[in-house]
C-alpha positions in Angstrom: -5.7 -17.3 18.7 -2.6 -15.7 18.1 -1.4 -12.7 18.6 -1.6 -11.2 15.1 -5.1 -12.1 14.7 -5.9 -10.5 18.2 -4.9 -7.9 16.9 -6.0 -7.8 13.3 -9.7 -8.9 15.2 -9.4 -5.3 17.5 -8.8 -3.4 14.6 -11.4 -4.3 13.0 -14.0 -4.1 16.0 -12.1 -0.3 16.1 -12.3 0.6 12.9 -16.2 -0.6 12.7 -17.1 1.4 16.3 -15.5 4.6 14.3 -16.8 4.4 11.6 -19.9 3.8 13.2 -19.5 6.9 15.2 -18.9 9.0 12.1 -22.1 8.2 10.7 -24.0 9.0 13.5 -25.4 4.8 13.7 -23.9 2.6 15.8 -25.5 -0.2 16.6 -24.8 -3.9 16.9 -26.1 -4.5 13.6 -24.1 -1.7 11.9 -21.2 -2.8 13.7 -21.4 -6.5 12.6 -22.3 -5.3 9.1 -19.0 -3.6 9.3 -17.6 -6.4 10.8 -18.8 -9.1 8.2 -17.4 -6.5 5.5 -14.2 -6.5 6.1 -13.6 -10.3 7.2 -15.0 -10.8 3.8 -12.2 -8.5 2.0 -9.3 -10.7 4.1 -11.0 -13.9 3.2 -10.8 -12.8 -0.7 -7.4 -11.8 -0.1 -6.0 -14.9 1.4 -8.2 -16.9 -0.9 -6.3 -15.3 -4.2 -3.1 -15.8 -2.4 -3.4 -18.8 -1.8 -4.2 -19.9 -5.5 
């Protein structure tokens, strides 16, 4: 794994755990919810870049 998606993967995991603590729910299902989420947005963005 490079660096970049290290980092891009701990961002993620931070933003989730934040947002999570904003809402008053975190838990692991919340988190991976979050998680899932926005691995799906950079998915749909490589995917239409790639095109």
């Amino acid at each position: 794994m490079s660096e970049e998606q290290k980092n891009l993967f701990y961002s993620i995991i931070k933003d989730a755990y934040k947002h999570g603590v904003e809402s008053e729910k975190v838990t692991v299902a919340s988190l991976l919810d979050e998680i899932t989420e926005k691995l799906e947005l950079i998915i749909d963005k490589r995917e239409l870049a790639d095109k």
